[in-house]
C-alpha positions as CSV (number, residue, x, y, z in Angstrom):
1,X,-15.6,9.3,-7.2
2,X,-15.2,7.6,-3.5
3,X,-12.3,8.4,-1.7
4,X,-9.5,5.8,-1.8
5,X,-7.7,7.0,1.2
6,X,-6.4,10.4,3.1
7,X,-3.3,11.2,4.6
8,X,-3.5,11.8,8.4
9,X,-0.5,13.8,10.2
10,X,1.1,11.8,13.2
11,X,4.1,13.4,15.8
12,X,6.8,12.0,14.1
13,X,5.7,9.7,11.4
14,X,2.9,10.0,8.9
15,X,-0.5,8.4,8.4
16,X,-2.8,6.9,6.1
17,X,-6.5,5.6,6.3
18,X,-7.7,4.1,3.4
19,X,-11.2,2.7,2.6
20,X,-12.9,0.1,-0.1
21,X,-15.8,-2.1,-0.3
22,X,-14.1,-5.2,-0.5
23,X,-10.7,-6.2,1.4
24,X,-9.2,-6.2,-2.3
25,X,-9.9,-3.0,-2.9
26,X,-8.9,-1.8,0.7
27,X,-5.4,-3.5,0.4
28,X,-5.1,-1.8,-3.2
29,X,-5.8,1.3,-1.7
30,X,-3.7,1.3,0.7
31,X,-0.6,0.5,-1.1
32,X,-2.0,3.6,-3.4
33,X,-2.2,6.1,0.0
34,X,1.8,4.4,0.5
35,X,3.1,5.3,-3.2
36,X,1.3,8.6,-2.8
37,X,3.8,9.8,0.5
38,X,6.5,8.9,-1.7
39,X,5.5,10.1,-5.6
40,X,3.0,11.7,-7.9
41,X,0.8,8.4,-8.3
42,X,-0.7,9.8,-11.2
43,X,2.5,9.7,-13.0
44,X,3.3,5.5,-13.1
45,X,3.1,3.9,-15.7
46,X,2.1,-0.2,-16.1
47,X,5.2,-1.1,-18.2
48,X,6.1,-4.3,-15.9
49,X,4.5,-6.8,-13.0
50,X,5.6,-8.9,-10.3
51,X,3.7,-11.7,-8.6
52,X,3.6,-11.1,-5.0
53,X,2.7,-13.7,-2.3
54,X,2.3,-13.2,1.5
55,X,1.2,-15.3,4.5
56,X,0.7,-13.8,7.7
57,X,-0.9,-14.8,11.2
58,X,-3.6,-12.3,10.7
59,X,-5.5,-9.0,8.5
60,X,-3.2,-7.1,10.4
61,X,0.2,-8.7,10.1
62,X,-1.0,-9.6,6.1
63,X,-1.8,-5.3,5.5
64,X,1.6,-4.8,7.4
65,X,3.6,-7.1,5.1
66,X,2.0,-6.4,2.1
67,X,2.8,-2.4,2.4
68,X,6.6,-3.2,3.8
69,X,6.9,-5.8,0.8
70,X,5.9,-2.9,-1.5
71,X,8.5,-0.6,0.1
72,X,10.8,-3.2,0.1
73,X,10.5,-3.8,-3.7
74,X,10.9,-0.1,-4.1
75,X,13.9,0.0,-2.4
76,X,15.7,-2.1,-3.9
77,X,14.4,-3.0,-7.3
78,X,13.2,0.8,-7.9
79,X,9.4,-0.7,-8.5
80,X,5.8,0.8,-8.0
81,X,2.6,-0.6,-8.6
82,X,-0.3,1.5,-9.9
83,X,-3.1,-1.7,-10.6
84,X,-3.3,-4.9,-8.1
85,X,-5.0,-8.0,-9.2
86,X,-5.5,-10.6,-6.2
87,X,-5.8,-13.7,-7.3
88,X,-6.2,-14.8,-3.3
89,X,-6.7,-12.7,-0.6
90,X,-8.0,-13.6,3.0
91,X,-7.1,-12.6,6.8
92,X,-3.8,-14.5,6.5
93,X,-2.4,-14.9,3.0
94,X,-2.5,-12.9,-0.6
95,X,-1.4,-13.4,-3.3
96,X,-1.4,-10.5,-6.2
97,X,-0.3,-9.6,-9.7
98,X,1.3,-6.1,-9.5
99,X,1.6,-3.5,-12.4
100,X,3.4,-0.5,-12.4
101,X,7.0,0.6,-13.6
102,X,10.7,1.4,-12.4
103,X,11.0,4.5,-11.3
104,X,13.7,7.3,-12.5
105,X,14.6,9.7,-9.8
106,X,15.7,12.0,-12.1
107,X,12.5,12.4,-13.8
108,X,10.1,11.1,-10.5
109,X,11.4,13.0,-7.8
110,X,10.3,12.0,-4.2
111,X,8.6,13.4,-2.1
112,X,10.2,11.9,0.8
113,X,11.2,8.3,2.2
114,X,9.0,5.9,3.9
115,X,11.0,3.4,5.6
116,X,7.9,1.0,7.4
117,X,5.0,0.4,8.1
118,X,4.3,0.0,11.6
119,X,1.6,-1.8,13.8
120,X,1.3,1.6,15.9
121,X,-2.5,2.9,16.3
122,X,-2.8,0.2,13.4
123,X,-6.5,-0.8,13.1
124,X,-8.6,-2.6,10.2
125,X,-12.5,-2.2,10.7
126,X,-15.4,-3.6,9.0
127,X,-18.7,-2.5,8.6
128,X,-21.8,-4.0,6.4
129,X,-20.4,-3.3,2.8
130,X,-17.1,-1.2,3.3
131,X,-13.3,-1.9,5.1
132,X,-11.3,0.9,6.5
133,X,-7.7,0.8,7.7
134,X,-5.7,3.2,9.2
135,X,-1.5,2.8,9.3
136,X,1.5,4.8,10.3
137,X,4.1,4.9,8.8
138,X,8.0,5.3,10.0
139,X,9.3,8.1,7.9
């Protein structure tokens, strides 16, 4: 199996990077490496979706978005996504069909908060037939 992402220590924050082979699988990835600070990933369930659309000024700004969107709708709807369909996704918009489940804090505890993403030491590289990311995250 190909690794999906690793967690990377930072000073005061935390880390991901994340790979895939397309930019689909890179962003799914990444929100996977996000839900995995926070929870056992292993553990959601696909008993709801959202649609999701972004637009941003750049690969970047879209990656930063689409992870605070997905911490956003955790914070206050309770949600995580374990599958991501993108119906569109280029350097400055996506738009995705989310599955995953509310979560129950009483039965999911967390592991601990992730309040942002950031753009700091935030960097998106492509080679030949493979994307890797790396993001911190505000903790």
């Amino acid at each position: 199996m190909e690794k999906k992402f690793q967690i990377v220590d930072h000073t005061a924050d935390i880390g991901i990077i994340c790979y895939g082979k397309s930019l689909q699988q890179l962003f799914s990835n990444a929100a996977l490496g996000l839900y995995s600070l926070m929870f056992n990933v292993a553990d959601i369930d696909e008993q709801m979706h959202r649609d999701i659309r972004l637009s941003a000024k750049d690969r970047d700004g879209l990656l930063v978005d689409w992870l605070n969107e997905l911490i956003y709708l955790f914070d206050v709807d309770r949600i995580i996504f374990s599958r991501f369909v993108f119906n569109r996704l280029n350097d400055t918009s996506l738009q995705a069909h989310c599955f995953g489940d509310t979560i129950d804090a009483k039965h999911q505890p967390i592991k601990r908060e992730v309040k942002a993403a950031t753009y700091h030491m935030l960097k998106i590289t492509q080679k030949k037939n493979s994307y890797q990311a790396q993001v911190v995250f505000d903790i």
